[in-house]
N, C-alpha and C positions, 0 to 999 in steps of 0.2 A: 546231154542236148535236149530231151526234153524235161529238165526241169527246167532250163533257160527257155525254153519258146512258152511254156507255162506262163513263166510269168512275164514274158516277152508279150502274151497276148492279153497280161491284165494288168499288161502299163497301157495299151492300147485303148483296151475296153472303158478306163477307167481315168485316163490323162492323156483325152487327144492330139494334146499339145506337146508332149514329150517327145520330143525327137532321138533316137537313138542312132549312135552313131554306126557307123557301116562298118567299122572295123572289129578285127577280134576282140581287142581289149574292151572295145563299147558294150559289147555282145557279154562278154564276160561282168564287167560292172551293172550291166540291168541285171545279172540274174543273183547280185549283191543280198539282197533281203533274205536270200537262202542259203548263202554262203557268209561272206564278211562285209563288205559295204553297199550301197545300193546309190550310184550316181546317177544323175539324171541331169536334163536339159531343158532351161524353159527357156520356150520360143512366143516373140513378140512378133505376131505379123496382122495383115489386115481377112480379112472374111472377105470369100464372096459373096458377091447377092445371089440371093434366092430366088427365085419366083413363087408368090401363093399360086396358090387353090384357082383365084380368080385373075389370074394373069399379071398380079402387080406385083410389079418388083419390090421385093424388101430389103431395104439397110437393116445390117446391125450395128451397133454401136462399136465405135473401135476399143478393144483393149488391149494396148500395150501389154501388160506385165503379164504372163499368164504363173500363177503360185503353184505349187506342190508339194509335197511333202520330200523328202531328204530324210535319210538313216545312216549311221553312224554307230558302229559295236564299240560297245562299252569295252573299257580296260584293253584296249591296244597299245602295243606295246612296241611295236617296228620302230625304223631306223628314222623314216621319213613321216612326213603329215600327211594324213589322209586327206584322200580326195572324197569332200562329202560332194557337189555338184556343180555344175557349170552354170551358169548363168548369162543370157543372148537375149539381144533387143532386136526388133527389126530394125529401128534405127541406126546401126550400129554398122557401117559401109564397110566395114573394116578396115579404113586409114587411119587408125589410133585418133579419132576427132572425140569419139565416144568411150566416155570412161564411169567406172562402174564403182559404188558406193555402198559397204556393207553398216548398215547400226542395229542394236538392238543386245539382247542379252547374252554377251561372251566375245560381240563385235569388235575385233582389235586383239584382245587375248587370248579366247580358245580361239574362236573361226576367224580367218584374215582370209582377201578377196585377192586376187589379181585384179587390178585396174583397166588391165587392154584386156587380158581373154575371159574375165567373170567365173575363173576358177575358185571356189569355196574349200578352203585346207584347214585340216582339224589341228592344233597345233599342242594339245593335250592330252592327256588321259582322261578320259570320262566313266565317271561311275550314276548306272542310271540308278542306283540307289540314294543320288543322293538328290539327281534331279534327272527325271526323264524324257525332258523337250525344252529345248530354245526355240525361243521367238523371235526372229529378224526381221530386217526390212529392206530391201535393194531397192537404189534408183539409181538411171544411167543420168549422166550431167554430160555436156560438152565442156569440154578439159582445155579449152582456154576458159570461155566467161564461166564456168562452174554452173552454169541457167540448167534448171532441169529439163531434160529430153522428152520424158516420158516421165508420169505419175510415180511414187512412192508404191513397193508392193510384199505385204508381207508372207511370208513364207515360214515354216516348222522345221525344224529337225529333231529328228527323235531321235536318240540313246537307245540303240538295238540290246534287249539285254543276253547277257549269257549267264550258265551256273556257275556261281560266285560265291553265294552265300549259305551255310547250311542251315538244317532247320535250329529251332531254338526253341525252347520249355521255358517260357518266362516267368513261370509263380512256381519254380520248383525249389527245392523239393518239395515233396507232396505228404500229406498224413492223411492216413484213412482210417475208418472202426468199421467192422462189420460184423454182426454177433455168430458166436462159434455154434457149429452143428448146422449151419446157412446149406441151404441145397445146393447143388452146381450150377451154375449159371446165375449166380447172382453176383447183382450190379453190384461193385465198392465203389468208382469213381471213377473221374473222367476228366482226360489230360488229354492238353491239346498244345502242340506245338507251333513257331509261326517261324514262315520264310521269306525274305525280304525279297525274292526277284521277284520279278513278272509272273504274277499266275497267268495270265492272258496268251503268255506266250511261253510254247515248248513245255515240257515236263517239270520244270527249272522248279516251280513251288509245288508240283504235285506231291502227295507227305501219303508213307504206308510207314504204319507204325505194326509194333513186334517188341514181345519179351523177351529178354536177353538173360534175366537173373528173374527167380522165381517160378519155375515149375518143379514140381506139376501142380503147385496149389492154387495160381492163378494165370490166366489168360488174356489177352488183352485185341479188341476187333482191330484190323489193320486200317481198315479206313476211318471210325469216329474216334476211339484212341478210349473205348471204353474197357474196364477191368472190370472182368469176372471169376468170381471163383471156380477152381477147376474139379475140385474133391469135395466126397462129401464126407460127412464128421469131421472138422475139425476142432479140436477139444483145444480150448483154451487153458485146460490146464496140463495138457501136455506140452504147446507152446502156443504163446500169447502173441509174439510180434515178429512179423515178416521183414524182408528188405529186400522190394521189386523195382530191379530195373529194366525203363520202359526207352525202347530207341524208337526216332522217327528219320525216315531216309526219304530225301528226293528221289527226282525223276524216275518216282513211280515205284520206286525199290533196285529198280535196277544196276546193275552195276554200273559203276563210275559215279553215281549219286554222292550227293552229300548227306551225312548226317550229325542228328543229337541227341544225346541218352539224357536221362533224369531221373531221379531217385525218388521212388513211392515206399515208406514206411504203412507196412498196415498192422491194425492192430486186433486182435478177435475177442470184442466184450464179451462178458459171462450172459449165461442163461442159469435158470437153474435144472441143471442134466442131472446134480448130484446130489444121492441122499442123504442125511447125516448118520454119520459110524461112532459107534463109541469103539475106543480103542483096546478094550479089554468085556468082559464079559461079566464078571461080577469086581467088585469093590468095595473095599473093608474099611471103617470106618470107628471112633472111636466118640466117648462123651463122656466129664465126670457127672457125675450123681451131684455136683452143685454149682453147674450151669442151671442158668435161668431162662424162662422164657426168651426167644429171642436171638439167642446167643447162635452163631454157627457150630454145625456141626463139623461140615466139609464141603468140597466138591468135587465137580467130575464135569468130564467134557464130551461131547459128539463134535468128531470132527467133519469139516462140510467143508471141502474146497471151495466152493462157489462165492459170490463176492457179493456185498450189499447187502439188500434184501432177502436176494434168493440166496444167501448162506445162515439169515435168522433161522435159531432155533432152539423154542420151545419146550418147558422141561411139566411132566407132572407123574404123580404116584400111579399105576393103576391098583396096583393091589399090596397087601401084606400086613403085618400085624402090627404096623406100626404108622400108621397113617392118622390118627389124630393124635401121634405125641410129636410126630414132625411134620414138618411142611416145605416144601420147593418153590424157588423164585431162580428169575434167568436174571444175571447179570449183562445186561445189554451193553456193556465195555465189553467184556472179554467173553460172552458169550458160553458159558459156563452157567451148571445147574449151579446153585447154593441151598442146602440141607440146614436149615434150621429149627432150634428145638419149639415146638407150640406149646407142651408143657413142660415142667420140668420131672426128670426121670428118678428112678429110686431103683437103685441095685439092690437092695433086701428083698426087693418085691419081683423087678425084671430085671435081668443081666443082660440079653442079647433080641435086637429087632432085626428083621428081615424086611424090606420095599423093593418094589418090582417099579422099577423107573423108563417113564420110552421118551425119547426126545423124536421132534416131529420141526419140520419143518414150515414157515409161519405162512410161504407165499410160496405155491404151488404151480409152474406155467403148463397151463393144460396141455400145449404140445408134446411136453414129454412126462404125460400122463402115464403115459403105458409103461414107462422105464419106472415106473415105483415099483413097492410104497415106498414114499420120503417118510422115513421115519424104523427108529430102532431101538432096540431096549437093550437093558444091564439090571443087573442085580445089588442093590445092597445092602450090604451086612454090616449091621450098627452094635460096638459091644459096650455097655456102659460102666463106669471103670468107678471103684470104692472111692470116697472121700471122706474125711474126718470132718465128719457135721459137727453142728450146734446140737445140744439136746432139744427134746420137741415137748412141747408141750400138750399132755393132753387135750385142751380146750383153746380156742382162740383167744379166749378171754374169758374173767370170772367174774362172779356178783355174788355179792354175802352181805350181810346185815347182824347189825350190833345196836343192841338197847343203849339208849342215852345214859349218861353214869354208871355204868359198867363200869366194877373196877380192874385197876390193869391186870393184866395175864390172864383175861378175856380172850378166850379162844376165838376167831372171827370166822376162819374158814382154812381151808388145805388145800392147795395146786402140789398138781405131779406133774413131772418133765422126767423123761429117762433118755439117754443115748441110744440112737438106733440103730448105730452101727454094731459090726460085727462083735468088736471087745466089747461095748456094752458096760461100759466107764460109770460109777457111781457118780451123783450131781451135787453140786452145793449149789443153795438156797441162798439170795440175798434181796434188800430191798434198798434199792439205787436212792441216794440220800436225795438227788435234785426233785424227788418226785415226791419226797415225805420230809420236808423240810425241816417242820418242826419234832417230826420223829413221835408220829402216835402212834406206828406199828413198830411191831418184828415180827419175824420171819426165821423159823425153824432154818438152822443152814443143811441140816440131811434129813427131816421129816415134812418140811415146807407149810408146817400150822402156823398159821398169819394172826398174833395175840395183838391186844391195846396194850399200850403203855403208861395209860392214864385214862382218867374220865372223861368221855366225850358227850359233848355238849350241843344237840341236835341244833339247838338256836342259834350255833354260832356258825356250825358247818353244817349240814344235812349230809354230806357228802364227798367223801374221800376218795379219790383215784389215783393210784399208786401203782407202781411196774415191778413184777419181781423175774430178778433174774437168778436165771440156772445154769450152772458153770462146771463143765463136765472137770473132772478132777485126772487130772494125767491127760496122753496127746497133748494137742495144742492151745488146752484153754481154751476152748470156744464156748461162746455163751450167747442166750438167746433168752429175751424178754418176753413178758405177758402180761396185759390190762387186768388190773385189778380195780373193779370196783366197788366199793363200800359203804353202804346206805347207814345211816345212824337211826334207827327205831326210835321214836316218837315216845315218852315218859311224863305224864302228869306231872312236872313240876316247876313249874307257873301260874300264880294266883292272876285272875281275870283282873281289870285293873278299867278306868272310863276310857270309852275312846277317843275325848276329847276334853280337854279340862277349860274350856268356856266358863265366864259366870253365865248363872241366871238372870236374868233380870224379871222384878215385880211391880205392878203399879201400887201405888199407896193407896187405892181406891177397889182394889182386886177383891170382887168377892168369894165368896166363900165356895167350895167345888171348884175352882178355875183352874184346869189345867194350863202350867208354866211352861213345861219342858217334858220332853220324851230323852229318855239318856239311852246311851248303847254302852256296851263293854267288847275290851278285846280281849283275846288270850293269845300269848306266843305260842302256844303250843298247837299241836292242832287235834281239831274238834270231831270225836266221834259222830258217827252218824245219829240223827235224834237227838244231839247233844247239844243242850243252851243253858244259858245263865239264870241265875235267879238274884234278883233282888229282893230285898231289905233294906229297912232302918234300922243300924243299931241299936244293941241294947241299951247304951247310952241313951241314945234320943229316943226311943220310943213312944215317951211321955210327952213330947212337945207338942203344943197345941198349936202351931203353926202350921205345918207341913204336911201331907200325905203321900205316902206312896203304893202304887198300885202295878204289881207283877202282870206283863204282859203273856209270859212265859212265852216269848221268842224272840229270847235276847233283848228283851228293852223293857225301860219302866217308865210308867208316868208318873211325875211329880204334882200335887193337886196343895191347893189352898184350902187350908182350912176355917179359918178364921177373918176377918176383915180387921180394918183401923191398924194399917200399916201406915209409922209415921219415921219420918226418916231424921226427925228431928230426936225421936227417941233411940231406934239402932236403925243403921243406913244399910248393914250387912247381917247376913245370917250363914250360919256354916251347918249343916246339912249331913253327916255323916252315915254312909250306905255301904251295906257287906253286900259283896258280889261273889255268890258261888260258883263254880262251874261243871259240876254232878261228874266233876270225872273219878277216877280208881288213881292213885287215891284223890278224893273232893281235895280241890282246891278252893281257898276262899281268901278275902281282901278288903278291908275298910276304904273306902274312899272316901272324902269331904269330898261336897257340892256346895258352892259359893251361890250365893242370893243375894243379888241386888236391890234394893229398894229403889224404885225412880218416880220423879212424878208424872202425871200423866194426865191428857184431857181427857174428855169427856168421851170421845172412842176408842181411848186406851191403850192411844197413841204414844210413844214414851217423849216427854221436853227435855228432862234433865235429871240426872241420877247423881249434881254435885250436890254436895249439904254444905259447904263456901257460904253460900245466900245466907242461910239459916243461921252461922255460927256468927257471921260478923254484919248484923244485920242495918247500923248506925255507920258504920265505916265505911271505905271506899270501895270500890268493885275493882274485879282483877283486871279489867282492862285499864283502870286509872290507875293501881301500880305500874304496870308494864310501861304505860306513857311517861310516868316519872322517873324508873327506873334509866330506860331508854336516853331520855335527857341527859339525865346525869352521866352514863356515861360517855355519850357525843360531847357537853361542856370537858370533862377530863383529856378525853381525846386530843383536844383542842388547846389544854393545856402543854401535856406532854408532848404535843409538835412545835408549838413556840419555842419551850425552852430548847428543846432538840437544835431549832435553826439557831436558837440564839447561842448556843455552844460552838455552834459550825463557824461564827464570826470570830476569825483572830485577829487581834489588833495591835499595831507592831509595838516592841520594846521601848523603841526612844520615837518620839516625837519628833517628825522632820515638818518643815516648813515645805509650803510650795516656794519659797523665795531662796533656799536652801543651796546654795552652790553647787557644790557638789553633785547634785542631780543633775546639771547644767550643762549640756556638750558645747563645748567653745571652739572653734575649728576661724584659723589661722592659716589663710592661705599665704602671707608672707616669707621670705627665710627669714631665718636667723641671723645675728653676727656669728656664732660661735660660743664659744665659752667667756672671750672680753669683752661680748656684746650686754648689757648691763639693763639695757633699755628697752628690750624687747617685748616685755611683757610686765604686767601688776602685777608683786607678789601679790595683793591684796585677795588676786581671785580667789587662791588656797586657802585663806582663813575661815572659815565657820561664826559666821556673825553673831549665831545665838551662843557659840561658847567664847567668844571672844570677852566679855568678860564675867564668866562665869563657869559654872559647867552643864554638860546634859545629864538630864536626871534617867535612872535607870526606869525603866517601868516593870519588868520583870523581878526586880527584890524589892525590898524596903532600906532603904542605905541606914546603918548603926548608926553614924556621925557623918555630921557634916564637917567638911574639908573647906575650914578658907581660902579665899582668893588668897590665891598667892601673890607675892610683890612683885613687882619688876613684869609687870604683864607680858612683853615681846616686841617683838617690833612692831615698830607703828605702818599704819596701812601702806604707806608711800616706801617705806623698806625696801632695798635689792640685796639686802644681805640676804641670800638665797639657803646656806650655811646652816647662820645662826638660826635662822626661821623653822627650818626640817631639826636643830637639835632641841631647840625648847620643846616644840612638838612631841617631838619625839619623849623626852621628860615629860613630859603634862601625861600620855599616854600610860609611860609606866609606872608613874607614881601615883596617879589616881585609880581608883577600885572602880568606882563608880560610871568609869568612860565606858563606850558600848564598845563590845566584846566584836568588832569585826574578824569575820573568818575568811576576809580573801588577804592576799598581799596586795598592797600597793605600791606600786612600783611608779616612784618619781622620776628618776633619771638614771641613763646609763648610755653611759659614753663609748663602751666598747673597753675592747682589750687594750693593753696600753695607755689607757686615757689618766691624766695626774688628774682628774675627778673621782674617778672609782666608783663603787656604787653605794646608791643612795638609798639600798635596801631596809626597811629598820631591822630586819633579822639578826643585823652583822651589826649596828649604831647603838645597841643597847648596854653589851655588859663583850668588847670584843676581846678583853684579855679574861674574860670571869671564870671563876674554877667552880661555877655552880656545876652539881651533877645531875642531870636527867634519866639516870636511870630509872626513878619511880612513876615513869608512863608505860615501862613496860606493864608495867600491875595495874594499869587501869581500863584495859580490854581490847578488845580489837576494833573501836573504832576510833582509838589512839595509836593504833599499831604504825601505821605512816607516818606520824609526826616523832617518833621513838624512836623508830629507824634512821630519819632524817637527823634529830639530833645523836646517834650511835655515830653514822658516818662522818656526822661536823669532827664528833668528838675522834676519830682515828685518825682522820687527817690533819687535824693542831696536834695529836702527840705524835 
């Protein structure tokens, strides 16, 4: 009872105009909003007047309709339709005159009216999720003329909600990281669930969320729906991923609430917690004696749980007796040291190294500073293991020297190579042919003294480079090269010789003292220190009163005139003969001729001409007026032998035809024929050949022995249609004359076809058609009678 005066006194307070009915059940449906429905009553009546302040009466304006609100709980379900509210006009006397008119959204299909008593019945189910207020509109009509009474008046109904729906996780499931070793109480993430009823009204959307799966490692606040962790160290690599489920419950959590769970995956990224371990303590290792720089040795690993970055790690020696013949690198794929050789090793010398190796971690997080050191060591033990080497040679390489002409079996020099190995194998000596092609050394095969095989000739080679190889004798054959090389010492023997074989030239006017020429001298060989040539006039010439010559003594002479009334007319040349020493061990020496010019010359000693042409043929022509005649004459020859050329290129035919000549003549006869008994159709005459008609063509290609007389009985006469006899005379004249031109096509007259009593008019067949001539004798005249031999073979198999 009093929750109905409650709200019995705040329909009052708040909807003056609500009239409540007197009865129980009225009393019960006002206190509706707090239980199941909430009916109500609007009254249309007039106001009194007022009086102001100042004694004057005031009207209000009348209103008809007075609106309210109406409610109505969602999802009912009873037998009957609710009574959402009643609805009453003042005009409304009660003798059914006045009738009542519901429109608006659901008018007619959820809500329907009573027409006399303005009762409003809910005739649905309502769900206020899916709409939580209609809009209507009442007006009273008089129910004969339908004329409205009172004004249109709109009015609400609300959809009361109740818990209906539970909560809901709409972006679940959830994934979360949060890195491992995290203190307690740290945030991972935050879920939030949603409830479709009324938050506005009752607990229906209030949400307390709670972990249901996942403690003790995580926690979750009830009211923001955040996750924290609950423990502290959680090692990622004792376990990396969680699966927390998070529930959220209405009406506060309390019981009879709804709820919804959803699923958070979390997951614990790495730190670096962990230091690297090697998994053993020392480490043995192995290498032959003919690995090379470079080569691996081995490796070895520290193992580091940690992931990424903070699992890189770093490899290097700190100490031991073997640190500059190996060296350490990290394979950053698989994160492992690699031991490779820096130099290469000699087990005669060392067997066994020792390295003191620490692996260190690259990226250190200062928070967990204090849990180091990140970083740890191993030991290893490297044993280097015998190999069947090559023999070695004492020296990298050799140089020795040999006098020029040296005869063979000239000792040059000796290379040693021995086996270093333990057996200590005797060596064979060779000298690899590609490297001494022509084969001017050998090579001892078990003393290894390097001799000539011939005289070497410093001018030709200076220098020999040649490889010998040493070839251990037992084990595997291994053998191993060495540079030789071989200077040819330098022997006086080549005479000095001029360095240029130039003529001189001299004016014919040149006096006497005049230096001509300076000459030099070469020598192939080459020239001691202090060492130059000397010049001479041979003994031969020393007498001549032309020339002088004057020693420089460094390496050059000068030629000097001695005499004047040089005439070129008397000798144009002089030949000059000069010994050239060269004060080597042993002296070399050399005659050369020096050629002298005579030329003429002006008056500054200028040279004009050094021909004597002018001189010899002093009355006769000059060489330019040869050359012009010369010239001539062979452009006039020129000139000949291109005439005749073209005149050879004109052929000109065998027999002499006329331009009036028949036969050249296409005659085209658009008419038919009769036939074969048409007689009249045409002039034999065109077929005769007028120039041989009465005579013959003469041949132009022979000379004919005899002439052949006109024969008698010439042929038919031009107007003839004996078509016949015409083609057999023809034909006669053809074969029995030498002289007729040799046509090389067929001519083909007439041909009637198969069947035809004309037959053909071929002369192949009209000449000799029963004749027992034999043509075998074209076979023997070549192949370019071959097709006509053939042609008569075949004639001849098909007549036998």
């Amino acid at each position: 009872q009093i929750r109905i005066l409650k709200e019995t006194i705040s329909l009052l307070l708040y909807s003056p105009n609500v009239i409540l009915q007197g009865t129980k059940h009225s009393a019960v449906a006002a206190s509706a909003p707090l239980e199941h429905s909430h009916h109500r009553r609007l009254s249309l009546h007039r106001h009194r007047e007022r009086t102001g302040k100042e004694g004057q009466v005031l009207h209000r304006s009348k209103r008809g309709w007075v609106w309210n609100q109406f409610f109505v709980i969602e999802e009912y379900t009873g037998p009957d339709p609710v009574l959402v509210g009643r609805l009453h006009s003042d005009v409304d006397a009660g003798d059914g005159n006045c009738k009542y008119i519901l429109s608006g959204e659901g008018a007619g299909t959820i809500f329907v009216i009573d027409d006399k008593t303005g009762n409003i019945h809910a005739t649905k189910t309502l769900d206020r999720e899916e709409q939580a207020q209609y809009t209507l509109t009442a007006q009273a009509v008089d129910r004969a003329t339908n004329k409205p009474l009172e004004p249109p008046s709109e009015f609400i109904v609300k959809v009361q909600d109740i818990n209906d729906n539970p909560p809901e996780f709409l972006h679940g499931p959830y994934y979360a990281r949060v890195p491992e070793m995290s203190n307690v109480g740290t945030s991972v993430m935050q879920v939030t669930a949603t409830d479709a009823d009324d938050p506005t009204y009752g607990n229906s959307a209030r949400l307390v969320y709670s972990i249901l799966q996942g403690q003790p490692y995580f926690s979750v606040e009830p009211q923001t729906g955040i996750i924290r962790t609950a423990l502290p160290n959680m090692d990622r690599e004792a376990r990396q991923e969680y699966d927390v489920v998070i529930q959220a419950k209405d009406m506060g959590g309390h019981m009879g609430g709804l709820s919804g769970t959803t699923e958070v995956k979390i997951t614990l990224t790495d730190v670096n917690d962990n230091p690297p371990k090697f998994p053993q303590s020392v480490y043995s290792m192995s290498v032959s004696e003919d690995k090379v720089s470079g080569e691996e040795v081995g490796r070895l690993k520290a193992k580091d749980p940690d992931l990424g970055e903070n699992g890189l790690v770093s490899y290097r020696f700190i100490e031991g007796d073997g640190m500059t013949v190996f060296e350490i690198t990290t394979d950053t794929d698989t994160r492992e040291g690699v031991i490779k050789l820096r130099k290469p090793v000699d087990f005669e010398t060392k067997r066994a190294y020792t390295l003191r190796v620490e692996a260190s971690n690259t990226h250190v997080d200062p928070r967990f500073i204090a849990w180091g050191p990140y970083k740890d060591t191993a030991t290893v033990k490297v044993m280097v293991e015998d190999a069947d080497e090559p023999p070695a040679f004492m020296e990298t390489s050799y140089s020795f020297e040999v006098e020029e002409n040296a005869p063979d079996g000239t000792a040059v020099g000796r290379v040693h190579a021995k086996d270093t190995d333990v057996a200590n194998n005797p060596v064979r000596y060779m000298i690899p042919r590609y490297t001494d092609v022509e084969q001017f050394f050998s090579v001892g095969p078990e003393d290894g003294i390097i001799k000539t095989t011939r005289p070497l000739d410093r001018e030709t080679l200076p220098w020999h480079n040649i490889s010998v190889s040493a070839t251990e004798i037992g084990g595997h054959h291994q053998d191993t090269k060495v540079r030789v090389n071989i200077k040819v010492k330098d022997v006086n023997d080549n005479a000095p010789e001029f360095a240029t074989q130039n003529e001189i030239l001299v004016c014919e006017n040149a006096s006497p003292g005049k230096l001509i020429e300076t000459v030099s001298a070469v020598d192939k060989d080459e020239m001691a220190h202090r060492q130059y040539f000397h010049f001479s006039i041979a003994p031969e010439a020393v007498n001549n009163h032309n020339f002088s010559l004057k020693d420089n003594r460094d390496s050059t002479a000068s030629i000097y005139v001695t005499r004047r009334g040089f005439s070129r007319m008397t000798q144009d040349v002089y030949f000059l003969p000069i010994e050239i020493n060269d004060n080597g061990i042993p002296p070399m020496s050399s005659t050369n001729t020096l050629t002298i010019r005579v030329c003429s010359c002006d008056s500054k000693d200028t040279i004009l001409s050094c021909n004597v042409e002018p001189y010899i043929l002093p009355a006769g022509l000059s060489t330019g007026a040869l050359i012009a005649i010369l010239a001539c004459i062979v452009i006039l020859l020129a000139i000949v032998v291109l005439f005749v050329a073209l005149r050879r290129q004109k052929k000109e035919p065998l027999i002499v035809f006329e331009e009036e000549d028949i036969r050249e003549n296409i005659i085209t006869y658009d008419d038919e024929g009769g036939g074969e008994e048409d007689t009249e159709a045409f002039d034999i005459a065109t077929l005769q050949n007028p120039d041989g008609a009465n005579g013959f063509l003469p041949r132009k290609d022979i000379k004919p022995e005899l002439q052949y007389p006109m024969r008698p009985g010439g042929g038919p006469v031009a107007n003839s249609v004996d078509v016949d006899d015409f083609i057999k005379t023809r034909i006669n004249d053809a074969d029995s004359d030498p002289t007729a031109p040799p046509y090389d096509s067929i001519q083909i007259y007439g041909y009637e076809g198969r069947g035809s009593i004309a037959g053909s008019l071929s002369s192949l067949e009209s000449v000799t058609t029963d004749s027992d001539l034999d043509y075998d004798y074209l076979q023997s005249w070549g192949p370019r009678f071959k097709k006509l031999a053939d042609l008569y073979e075949k004639d001849k198999k098909l007549k036998n």
